[in-house]
Structures are given as C-alpha cells and as structure tokens.
C-alpha positions as CSV (number, residue, x, y, z in Angstrom):
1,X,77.9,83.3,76.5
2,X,77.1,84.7,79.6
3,X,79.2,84.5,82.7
4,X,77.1,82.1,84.3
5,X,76.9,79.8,81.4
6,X,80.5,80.0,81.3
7,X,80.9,78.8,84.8
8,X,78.5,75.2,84.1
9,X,81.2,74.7,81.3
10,X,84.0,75.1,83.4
11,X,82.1,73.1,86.2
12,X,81.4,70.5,84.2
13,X,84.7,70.2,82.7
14,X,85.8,69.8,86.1
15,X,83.7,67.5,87.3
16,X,83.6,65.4,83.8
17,X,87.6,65.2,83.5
18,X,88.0,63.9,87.3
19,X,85.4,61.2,86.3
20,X,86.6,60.0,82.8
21,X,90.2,60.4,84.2
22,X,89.4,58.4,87.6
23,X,87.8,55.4,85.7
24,X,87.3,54.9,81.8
25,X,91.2,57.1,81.0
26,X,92.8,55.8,83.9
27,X,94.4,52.3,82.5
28,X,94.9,53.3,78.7
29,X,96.6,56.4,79.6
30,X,98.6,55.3,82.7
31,X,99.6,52.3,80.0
32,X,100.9,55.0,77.5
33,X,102.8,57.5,79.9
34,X,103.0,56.2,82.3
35,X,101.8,56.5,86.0
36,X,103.7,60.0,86.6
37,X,102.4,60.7,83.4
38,X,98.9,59.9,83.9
39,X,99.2,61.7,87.5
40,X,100.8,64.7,85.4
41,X,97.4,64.9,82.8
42,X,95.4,64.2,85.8
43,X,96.3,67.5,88.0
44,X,96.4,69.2,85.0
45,X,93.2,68.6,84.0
46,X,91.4,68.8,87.9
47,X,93.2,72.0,88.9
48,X,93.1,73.6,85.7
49,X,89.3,73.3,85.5
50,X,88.6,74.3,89.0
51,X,90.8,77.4,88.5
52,X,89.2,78.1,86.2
53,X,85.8,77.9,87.7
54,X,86.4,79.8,90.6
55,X,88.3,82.4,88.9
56,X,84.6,82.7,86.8
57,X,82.4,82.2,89.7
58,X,84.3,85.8,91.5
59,X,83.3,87.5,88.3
60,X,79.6,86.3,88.4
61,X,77.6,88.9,90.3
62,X,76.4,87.1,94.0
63,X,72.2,87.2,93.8
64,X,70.4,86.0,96.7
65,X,67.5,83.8,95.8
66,X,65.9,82.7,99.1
67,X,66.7,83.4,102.9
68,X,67.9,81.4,105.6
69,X,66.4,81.6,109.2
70,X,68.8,82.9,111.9
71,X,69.1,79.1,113.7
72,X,70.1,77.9,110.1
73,X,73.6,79.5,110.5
74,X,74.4,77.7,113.7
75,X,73.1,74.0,111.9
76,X,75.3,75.0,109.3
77,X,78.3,75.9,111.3
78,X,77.3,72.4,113.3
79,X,77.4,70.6,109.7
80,X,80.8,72.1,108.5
81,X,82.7,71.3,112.4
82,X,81.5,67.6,111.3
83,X,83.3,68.0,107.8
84,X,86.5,69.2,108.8
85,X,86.3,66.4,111.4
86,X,86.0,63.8,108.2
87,X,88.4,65.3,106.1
88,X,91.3,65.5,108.6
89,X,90.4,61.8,109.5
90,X,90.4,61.0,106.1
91,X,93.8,62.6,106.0
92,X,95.4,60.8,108.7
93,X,94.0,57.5,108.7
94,X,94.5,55.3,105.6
95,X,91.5,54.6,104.4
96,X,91.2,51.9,101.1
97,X,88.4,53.2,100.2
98,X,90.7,56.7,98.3
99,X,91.7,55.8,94.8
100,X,95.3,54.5,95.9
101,X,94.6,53.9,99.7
102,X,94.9,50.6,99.4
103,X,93.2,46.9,99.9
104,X,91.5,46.8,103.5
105,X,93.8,44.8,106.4
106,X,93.0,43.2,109.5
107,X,92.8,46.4,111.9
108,X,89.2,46.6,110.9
109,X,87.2,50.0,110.7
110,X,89.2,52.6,112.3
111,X,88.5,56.2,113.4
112,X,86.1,58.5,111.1
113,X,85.2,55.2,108.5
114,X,83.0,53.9,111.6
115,X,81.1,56.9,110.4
116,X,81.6,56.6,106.3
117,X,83.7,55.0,104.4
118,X,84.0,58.3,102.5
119,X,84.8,60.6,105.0
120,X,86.7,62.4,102.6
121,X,84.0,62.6,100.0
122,X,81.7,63.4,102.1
123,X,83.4,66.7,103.9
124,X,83.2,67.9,100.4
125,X,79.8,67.2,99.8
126,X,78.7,68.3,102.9
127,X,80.7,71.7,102.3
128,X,78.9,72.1,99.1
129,X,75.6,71.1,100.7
130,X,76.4,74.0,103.4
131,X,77.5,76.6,100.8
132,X,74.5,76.0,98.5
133,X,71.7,76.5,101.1
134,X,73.5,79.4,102.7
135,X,74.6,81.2,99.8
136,X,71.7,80.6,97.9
137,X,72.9,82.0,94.3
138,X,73.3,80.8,91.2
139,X,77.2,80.9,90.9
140,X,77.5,78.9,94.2
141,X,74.8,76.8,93.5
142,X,76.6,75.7,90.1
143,X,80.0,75.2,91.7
144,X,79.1,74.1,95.0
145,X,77.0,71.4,92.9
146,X,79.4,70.1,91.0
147,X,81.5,69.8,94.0
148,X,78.6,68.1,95.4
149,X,77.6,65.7,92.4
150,X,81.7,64.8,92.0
151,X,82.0,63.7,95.6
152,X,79.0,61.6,95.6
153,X,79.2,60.1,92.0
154,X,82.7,59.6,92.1
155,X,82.3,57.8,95.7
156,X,79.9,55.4,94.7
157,X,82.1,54.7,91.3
158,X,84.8,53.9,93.2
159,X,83.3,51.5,95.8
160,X,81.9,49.4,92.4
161,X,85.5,49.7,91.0
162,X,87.2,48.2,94.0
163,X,84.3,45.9,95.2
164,X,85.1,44.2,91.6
165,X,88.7,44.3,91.3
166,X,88.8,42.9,95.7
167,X,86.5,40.5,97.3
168,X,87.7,42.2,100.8
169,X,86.5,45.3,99.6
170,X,83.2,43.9,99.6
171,X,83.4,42.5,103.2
172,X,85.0,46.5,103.6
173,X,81.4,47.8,102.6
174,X,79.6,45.1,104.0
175,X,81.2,46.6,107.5
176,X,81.2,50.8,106.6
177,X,77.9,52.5,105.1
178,X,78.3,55.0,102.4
179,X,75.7,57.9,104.1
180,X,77.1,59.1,107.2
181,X,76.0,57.4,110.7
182,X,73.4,55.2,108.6
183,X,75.2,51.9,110.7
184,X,74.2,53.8,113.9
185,X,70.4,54.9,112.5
186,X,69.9,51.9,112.0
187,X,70.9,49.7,114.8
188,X,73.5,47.8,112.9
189,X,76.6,49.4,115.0
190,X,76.7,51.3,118.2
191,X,77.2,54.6,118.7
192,X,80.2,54.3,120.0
193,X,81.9,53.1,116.6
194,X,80.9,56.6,115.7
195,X,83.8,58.3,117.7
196,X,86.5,59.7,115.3
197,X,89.4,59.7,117.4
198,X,91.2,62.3,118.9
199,X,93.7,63.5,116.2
200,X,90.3,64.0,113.3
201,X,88.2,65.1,116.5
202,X,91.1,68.1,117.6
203,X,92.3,68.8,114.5
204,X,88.9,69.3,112.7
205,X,88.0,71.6,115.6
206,X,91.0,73.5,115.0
207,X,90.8,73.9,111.7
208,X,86.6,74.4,111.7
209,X,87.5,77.3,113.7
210,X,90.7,78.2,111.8
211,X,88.3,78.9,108.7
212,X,85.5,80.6,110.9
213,X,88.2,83.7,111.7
214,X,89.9,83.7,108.1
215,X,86.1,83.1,106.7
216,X,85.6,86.8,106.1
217,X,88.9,87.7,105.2
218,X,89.0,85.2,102.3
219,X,85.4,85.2,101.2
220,X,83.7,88.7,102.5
221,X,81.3,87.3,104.7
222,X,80.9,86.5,108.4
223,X,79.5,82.8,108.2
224,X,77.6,83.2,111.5
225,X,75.6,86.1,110.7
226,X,75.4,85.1,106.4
C-alpha cells in the first residue's frame, strides 16, 4: 500500500471514529464505562488517528497539481484572519451548539454565533478549504478534506441531535444560520449582528498573525508568497 493510500485510511479512521463516537457509540459506551471512560476511548481514538495521519502525510512527497494567482494568497490570508476570529470566539463564548456547550439561555446570540452557529467548525473547515486550494497536493488535499468533511458533517449531525433532544435548540437555529453571514446575505439580520466582539476580534488577530511568523518555521513555507 502506498503512502498515500495509507494516509485515506488513517484519514478516514479519523474522521469515521469522531463520527460513530460523537453519535451512534456515544450512549452505549458512556453507559458501560462511563463518561470519563467514554471521554478516555474518545481522545484515544481522535488523536490517535490524526497522529497518525499527519505523521504519514510528512512522509508523502508534496506534488503540486495546479497554481494559484499571486492575489489568491492575500484572499487566503483574508480567509484564515476570519478563522482564527471564529475559533477564539468559539473558545471564549459558550456556545450550545458544541457537543456539551449546553441548552441555549436567554442572553440570545452573542458574539461570533451572529455569524454561525459553528464558529468553531467552521475555522476548521475554512482552514482546510485554505490549505487545499493553496497547497494543491494530494496529501493535503486528503487530510485537509477530511478535516473539511468532519467539520461540516459533524456540524450538521449535531444541530439534528440537539434540535431533537431541545425544542429551544430549534428556536437556537431558527435565530443562527449554519453557513457563515448567510443571515446578513440575506436580509434576515443586520450587519451589525455580524460583529464578533472584541476579545474573538483581538485575539484572532493575534493569533492569525502569531501563525503567519511561526508559519515557515513549522511547516517550510512562507504562506504569503506559497
């Protein structure tokens, strides 16, 4: 088996163990070992396998299969400042719509959830949507899309779990949209509900260009210039 074969099995181990533990395993194994337990299998299984993936992925020889114009770098730099502006908002306002975050309250939609209800999710996804276009070979576009199909997938299976098991869930998506800004597109809330706050708006910044410097120490490449 070739490297790159390798790395779909790893991929979609990774991606196939989050789902089946997130949603079919989660009850009958939480039931027989118990929550710790379950969370115990659960990392084991998610960090294991992508591990794994990566470790393969740095032995798969890079191979360029299309090229990017030179304005696509700064769109893609653009695109990843907006992810690390989702994911630190998704870390520092609760948000019910993570597995565990909770039922909704009566604060309303607060901070980066005027924008998606995933925010979290979707910094990944739009990460791996980044990473795919501007890498543009076959290792990345195999883990990158397994990123890509986990945080998408795995979003929309959880809103169905938790719109079933909460009617104010429901009213919570009735309120959020699940594609970024698609309330704003389309008229249905201002643009102003779009503002993030200060704390996701600083702190992404900060950490956007955080990654921009360490960028070519970590990975090799200067992610303005490709």
């Amino acid at each position: 088996m070739s490297d790159l074969a390798l790395l779909v099995v790893a991929v979609s181990l990774f991606v196939g163990g989050h789902e089946l533990l997130s949603h079919p395993l989660r009850a009958p194994l939480a039931k027989a070992i118990g929550e710790k337990g379950f969370l115990g299998v659960y990392a084991l299984v998610a960090l294991g396998s992508l591990f794994w993936a990566v470790e393969i992925w740095k032995a798969v020889p890079p191979e360029r299969l299309w090229e990017m114009p030179g304005w696509a770098y700064g769109v893609a730099m653009a695109v990843m400042l907006l992810a690390f502006v989702l994911f630190v908002g998704s870390m520092t306002t609760p948000n019910p719509a993570l597995m565990g975050g909770g039922m909704p309250g009566a604060t309303g939609i607060r901070g980066v959830q005027g924008i998606t209800r995933h925010p979290m999710m979707w910094a990944f996804a739009l990460w791996a949507l980044v990473h795919m276009a501007m890498s543009a070979d076959p290792r990345t576009l195999v883990l990158a899309g397994g990123v890509l199909v986990l945080a998408l997938f795995g979003s929309a299976m959880q809103d169905r779990k938790k719109m079933l098991a909460s009617p104010a869930y429901a009213t919570h998506v009735a309120h959020t949209s699940y594609l970024p800004f698609a309330r704003q597109f389309s008229g249905r809330a201002p643009w102003s509900s779009a503002w993030p706050g200060p704390v996701a708006l600083v702190g992404g910044a900060v950490l956007w260009g955080a990654m921009l410097w360490a960028h070519p120490i970590l990975i090799g490449v200067q992610p303005w210039r490709g």
